[in-house]
C-alpha positions as CSV (number, residue, x, y, z in Angstrom):
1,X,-20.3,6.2,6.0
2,X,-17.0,8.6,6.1
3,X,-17.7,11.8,6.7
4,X,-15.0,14.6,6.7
5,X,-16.4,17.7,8.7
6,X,-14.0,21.2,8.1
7,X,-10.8,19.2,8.6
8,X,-7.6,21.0,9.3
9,X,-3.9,20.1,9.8
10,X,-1.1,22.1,10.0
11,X,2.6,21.0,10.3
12,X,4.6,24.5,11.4
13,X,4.0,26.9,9.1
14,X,2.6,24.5,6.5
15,X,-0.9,23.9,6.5
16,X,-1.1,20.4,5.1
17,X,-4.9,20.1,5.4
18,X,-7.1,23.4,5.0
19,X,-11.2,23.1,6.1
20,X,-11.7,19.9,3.9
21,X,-15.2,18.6,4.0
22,X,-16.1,14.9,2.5
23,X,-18.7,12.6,2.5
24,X,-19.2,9.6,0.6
25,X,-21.4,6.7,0.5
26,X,-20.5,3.1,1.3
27,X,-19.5,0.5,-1.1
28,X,-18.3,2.5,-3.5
29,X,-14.3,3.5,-4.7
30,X,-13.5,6.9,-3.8
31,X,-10.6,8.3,-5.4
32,X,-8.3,11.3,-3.7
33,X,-6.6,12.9,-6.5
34,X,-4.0,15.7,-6.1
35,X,0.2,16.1,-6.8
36,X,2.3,15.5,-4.0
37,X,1.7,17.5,-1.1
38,X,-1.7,18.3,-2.0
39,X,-2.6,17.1,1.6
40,X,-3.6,13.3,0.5
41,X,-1.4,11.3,2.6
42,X,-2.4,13.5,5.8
43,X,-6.1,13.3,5.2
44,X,-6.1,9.5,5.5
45,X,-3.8,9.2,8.9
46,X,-6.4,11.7,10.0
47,X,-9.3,9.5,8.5
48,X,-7.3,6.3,10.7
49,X,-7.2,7.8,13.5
50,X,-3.2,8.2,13.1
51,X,-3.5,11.9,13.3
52,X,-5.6,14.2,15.4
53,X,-7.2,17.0,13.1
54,X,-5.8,20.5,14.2
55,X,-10.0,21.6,13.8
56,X,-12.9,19.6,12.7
57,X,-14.2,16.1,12.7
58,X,-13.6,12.7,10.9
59,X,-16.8,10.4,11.7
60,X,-16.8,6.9,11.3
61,X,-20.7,5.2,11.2
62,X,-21.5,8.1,13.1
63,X,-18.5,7.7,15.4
64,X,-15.3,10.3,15.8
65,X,-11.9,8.2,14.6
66,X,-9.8,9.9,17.1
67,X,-9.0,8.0,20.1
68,X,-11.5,5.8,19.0
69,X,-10.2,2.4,19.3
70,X,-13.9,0.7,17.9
71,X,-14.0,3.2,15.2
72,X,-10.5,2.7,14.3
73,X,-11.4,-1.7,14.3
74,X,-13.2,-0.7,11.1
75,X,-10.7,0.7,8.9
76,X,-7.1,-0.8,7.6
77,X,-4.6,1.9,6.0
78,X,-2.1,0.8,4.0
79,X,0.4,3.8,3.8
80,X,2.6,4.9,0.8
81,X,5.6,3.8,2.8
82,X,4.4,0.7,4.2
83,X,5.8,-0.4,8.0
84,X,6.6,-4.2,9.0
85,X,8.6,-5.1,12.2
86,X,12.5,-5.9,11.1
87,X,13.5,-9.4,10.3
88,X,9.8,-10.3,10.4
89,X,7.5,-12.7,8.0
90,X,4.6,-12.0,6.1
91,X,3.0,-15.0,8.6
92,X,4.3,-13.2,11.4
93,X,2.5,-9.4,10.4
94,X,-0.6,-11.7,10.3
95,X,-0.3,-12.6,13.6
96,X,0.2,-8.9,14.7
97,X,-2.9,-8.1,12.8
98,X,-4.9,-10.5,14.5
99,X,-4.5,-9.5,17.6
100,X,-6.1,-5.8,16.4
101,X,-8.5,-6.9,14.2
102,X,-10.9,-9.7,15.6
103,X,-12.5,-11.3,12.3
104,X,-8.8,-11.2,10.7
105,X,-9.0,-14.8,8.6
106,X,-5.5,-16.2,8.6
107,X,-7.3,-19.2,6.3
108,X,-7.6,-16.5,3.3
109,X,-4.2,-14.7,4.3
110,X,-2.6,-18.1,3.3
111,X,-4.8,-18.7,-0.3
112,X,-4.3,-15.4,-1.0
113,X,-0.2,-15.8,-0.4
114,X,-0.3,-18.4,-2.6
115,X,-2.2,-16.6,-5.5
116,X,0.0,-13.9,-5.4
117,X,3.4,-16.4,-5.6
118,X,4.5,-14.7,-2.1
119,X,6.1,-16.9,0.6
120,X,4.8,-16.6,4.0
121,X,7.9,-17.5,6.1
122,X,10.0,-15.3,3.9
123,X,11.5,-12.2,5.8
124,X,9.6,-9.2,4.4
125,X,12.9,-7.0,4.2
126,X,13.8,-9.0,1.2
127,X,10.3,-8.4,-0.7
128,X,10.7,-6.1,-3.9
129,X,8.4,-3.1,-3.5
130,X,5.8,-4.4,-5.6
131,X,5.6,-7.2,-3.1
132,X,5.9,-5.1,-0.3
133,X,2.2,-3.3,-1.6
134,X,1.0,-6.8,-2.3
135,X,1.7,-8.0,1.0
136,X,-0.2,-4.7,2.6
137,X,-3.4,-5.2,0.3
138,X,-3.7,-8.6,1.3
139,X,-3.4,-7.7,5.0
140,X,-6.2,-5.2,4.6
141,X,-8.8,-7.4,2.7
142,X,-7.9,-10.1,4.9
143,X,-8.9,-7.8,7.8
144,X,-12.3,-8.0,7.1
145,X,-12.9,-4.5,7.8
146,X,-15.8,-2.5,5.9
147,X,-13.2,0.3,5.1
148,X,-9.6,0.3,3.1
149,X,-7.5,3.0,3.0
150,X,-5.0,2.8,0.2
151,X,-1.9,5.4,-0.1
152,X,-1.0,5.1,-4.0
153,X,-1.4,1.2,-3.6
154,X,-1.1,1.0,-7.4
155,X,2.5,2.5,-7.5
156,X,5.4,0.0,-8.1
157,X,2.9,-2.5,-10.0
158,X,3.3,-4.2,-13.1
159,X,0.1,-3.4,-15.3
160,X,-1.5,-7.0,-14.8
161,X,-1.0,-7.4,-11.3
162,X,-2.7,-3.8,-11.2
163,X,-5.7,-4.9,-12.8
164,X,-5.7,-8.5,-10.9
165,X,-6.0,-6.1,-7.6
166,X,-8.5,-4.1,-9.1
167,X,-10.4,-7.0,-10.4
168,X,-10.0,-8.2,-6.0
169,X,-11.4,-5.2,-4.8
170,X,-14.1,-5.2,-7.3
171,X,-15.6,-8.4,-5.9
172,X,-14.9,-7.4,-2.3
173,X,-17.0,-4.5,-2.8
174,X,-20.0,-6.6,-4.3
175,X,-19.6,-9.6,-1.9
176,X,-18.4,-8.3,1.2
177,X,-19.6,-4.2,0.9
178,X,-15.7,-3.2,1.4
179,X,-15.7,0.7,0.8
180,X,-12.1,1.4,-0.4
181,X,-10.8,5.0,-0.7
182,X,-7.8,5.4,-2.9
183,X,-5.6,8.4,-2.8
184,X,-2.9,8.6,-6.1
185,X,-1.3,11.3,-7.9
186,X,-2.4,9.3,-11.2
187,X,-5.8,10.2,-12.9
188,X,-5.8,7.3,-15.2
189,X,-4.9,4.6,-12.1
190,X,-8.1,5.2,-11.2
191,X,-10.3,5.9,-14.2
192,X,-11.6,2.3,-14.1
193,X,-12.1,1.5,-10.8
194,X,-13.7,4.8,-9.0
195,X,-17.8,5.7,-8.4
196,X,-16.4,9.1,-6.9
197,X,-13.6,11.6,-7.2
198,X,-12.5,14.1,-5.2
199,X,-9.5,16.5,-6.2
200,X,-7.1,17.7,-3.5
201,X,-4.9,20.9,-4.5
202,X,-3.2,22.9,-2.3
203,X,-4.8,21.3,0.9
204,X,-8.1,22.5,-0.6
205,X,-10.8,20.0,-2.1
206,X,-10.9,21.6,-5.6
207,X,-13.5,19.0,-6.8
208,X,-15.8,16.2,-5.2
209,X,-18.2,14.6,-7.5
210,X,-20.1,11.1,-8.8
211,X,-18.5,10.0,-11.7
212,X,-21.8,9.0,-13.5
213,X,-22.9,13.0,-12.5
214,X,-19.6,14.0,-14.4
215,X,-20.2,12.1,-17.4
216,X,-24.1,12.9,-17.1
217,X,-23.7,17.0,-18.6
218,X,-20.6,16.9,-20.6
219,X,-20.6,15.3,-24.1
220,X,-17.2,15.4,-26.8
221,X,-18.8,15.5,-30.3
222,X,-17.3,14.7,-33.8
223,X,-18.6,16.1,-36.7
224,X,-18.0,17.2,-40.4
225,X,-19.3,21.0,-40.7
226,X,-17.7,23.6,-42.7
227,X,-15.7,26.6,-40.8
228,X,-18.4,29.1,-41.4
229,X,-20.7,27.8,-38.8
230,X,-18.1,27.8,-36.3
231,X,-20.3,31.3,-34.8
232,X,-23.8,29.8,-35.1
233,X,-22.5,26.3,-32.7
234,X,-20.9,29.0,-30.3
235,X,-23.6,30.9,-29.9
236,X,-26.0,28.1,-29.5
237,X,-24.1,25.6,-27.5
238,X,-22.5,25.6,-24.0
239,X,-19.0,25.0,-25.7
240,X,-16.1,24.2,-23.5
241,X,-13.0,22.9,-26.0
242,X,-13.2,22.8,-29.5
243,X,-10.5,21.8,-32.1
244,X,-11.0,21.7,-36.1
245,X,-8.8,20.0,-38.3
246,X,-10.2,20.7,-41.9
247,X,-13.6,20.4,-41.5
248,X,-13.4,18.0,-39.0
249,X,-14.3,19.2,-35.8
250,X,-14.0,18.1,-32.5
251,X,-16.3,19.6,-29.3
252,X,-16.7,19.2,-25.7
253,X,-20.2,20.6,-25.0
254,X,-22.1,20.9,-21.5
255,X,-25.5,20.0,-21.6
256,X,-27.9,17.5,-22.5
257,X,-26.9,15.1,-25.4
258,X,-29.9,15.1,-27.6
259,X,-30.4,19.1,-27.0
260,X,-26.9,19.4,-28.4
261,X,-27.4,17.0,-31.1
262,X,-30.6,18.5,-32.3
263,X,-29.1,22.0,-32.4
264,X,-25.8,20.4,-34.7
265,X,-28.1,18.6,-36.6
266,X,-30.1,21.8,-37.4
267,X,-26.3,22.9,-39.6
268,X,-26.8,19.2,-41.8
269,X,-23.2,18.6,-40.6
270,X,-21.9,15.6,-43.0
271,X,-21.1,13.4,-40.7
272,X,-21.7,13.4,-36.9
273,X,-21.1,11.1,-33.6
274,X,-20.8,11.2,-30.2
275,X,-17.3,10.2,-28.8
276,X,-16.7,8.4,-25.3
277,X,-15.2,11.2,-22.6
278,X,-12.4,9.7,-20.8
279,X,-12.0,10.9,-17.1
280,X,-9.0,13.1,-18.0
281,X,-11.0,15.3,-20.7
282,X,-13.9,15.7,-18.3
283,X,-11.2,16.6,-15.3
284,X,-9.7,19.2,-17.3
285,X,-13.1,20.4,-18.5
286,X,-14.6,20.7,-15.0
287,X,-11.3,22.4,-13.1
288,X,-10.9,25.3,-16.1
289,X,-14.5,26.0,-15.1
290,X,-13.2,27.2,-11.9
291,X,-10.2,28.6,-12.9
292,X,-7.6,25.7,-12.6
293,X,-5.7,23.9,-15.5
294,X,-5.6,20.5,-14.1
295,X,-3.4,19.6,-16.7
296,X,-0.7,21.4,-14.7
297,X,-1.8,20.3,-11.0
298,X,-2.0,16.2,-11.9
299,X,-0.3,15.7,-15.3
């Protein structure tokens, strides 16, 4: 288990990180949302033990990250801006990771090379970016570590390599128990893939919840009703975003689905059905109830 205890960094006058608590269960995808310079990037050096916190805690299975060198065995980062030694091979990193992390399986770093079409005694200086995040992923899984830290990993990927390395980390988590925390700037990266979500704005976690809790309360309707009992749904529904075109209307209600279908049905609307929520509408939903238009901190 991660747990993030009133976490603070500053940088100067900039405070990069300001009292950000966290906790989330293993094997599960935890995505960090938030624009650049919501504080993402220096939450996870801080969660590797790259960073000290200025105040607070990062725990580890119980253990604190800093200065920690066992605690620090179980996690692999893979930064935005990915380091490898000049003039050196992907073989070569594998060697240098070895050496830090003890169950590192240089048998799967090689099938895994091969999968991905990338050649091992290639210098890594002539790898295309998308290569470049490639190479770090397979590092990490290849790590064997029971935490991965990934800094936008999905930027500079073609869509179907992007779902190939979803598809990876999907299987790691069921067969291995990997707990990967992904931090992006791009809601719908990580619509697929994540069992939690916490929103960084500001340095600030604006939002930290289960998906499936998300999705649980909040319901977008469809129905045919004329424009006259527009005032009779409002008062009786927990109405967050409505839109009518003609007499088709469209609603995003809170509360439980066959409360709120009972009380439509009581209007004999002509036609009525429940519509899947992606996670962008129920973002935007939740963040306006506390005052923020996500639409203008992510989008």
């Amino acid at each position: 288990m991660i747990e993030i205890k009133n976490v603070s960094k500053r940088f100067g006058d900039i405070e990069a990180v300001s009292n950000v608590s966290l906790t989330w269960k293993d094997n599960n995808v935890f995505g960090l949302l938030g624009t650049n310079g919501a504080g993402k990037s220096t939450l996870l050096r801080m969660m590797a033990g790259v960073l000290a916190p200025d105040g607070g805690e990062i725990l580890i299975d119980g253990e604190n990250v800093w200065d920690n060198p066992e605690a620090k065995r179980k996690i692999f980062y893979i930064s935005d801006d990915q380091f490898f030694f000049p003039h050196t091979t992907a073989e070569k990193m594998a060697e240098v990771y070895g050496v830090y992390y003890p169950e590192f399986d240089r048998r799967r770093f090689r099938k895994f090379l091969l999968r991905f079409g990338l050649d091992g005694e290639r210098k890594i200086q002539t790898y295309s970016k998308g290569m470049k995040k490639q190479l770090s992923l397979i590092l990490g899984l290849c790590a064997n570590v029971p935490y991965l830290l990934c800094d936008e990993t999905f930027d500079g990927l073609d869509p179907v390599m992007r779902q190939g390395i979803k598809g990876i980390l999907a299987r790691e988590i069921d067969e291995k128990g990997l707990t990967p925390v992904i931090a992006s700037h791009n809601l719908r990266e990580l619509e697929d893939i994540c069992d939690h979500i916490g929103l960084l704005h500001r340095g600030g976690v604006l939002l930290s919840k289960d998906l499936e809790d998300l999705k649980w309360n909040l319901h977008k309707i469809q129905c045919v009703l004329p424009e006259e009992m527009d005032g009779g749904l409002k008062a009786s529904l927990d109405i967050l975003t409505m839109e009518r075109r003609g007499k088709l209307l469209t609603l995003t209600v809170r509360g439980g689905e066959e409360e709120i279908l009972a009380k439509i049905g009581e209007l004999q609307p002509a036609f009525m059905e429940v519509l899947p929520l992606s996670l962008e509408e129920i973002f935007i939903s939740e963040t306006e109830v506390v005052g923020y238009d996500i639409k203008n901190i992510i989008f």
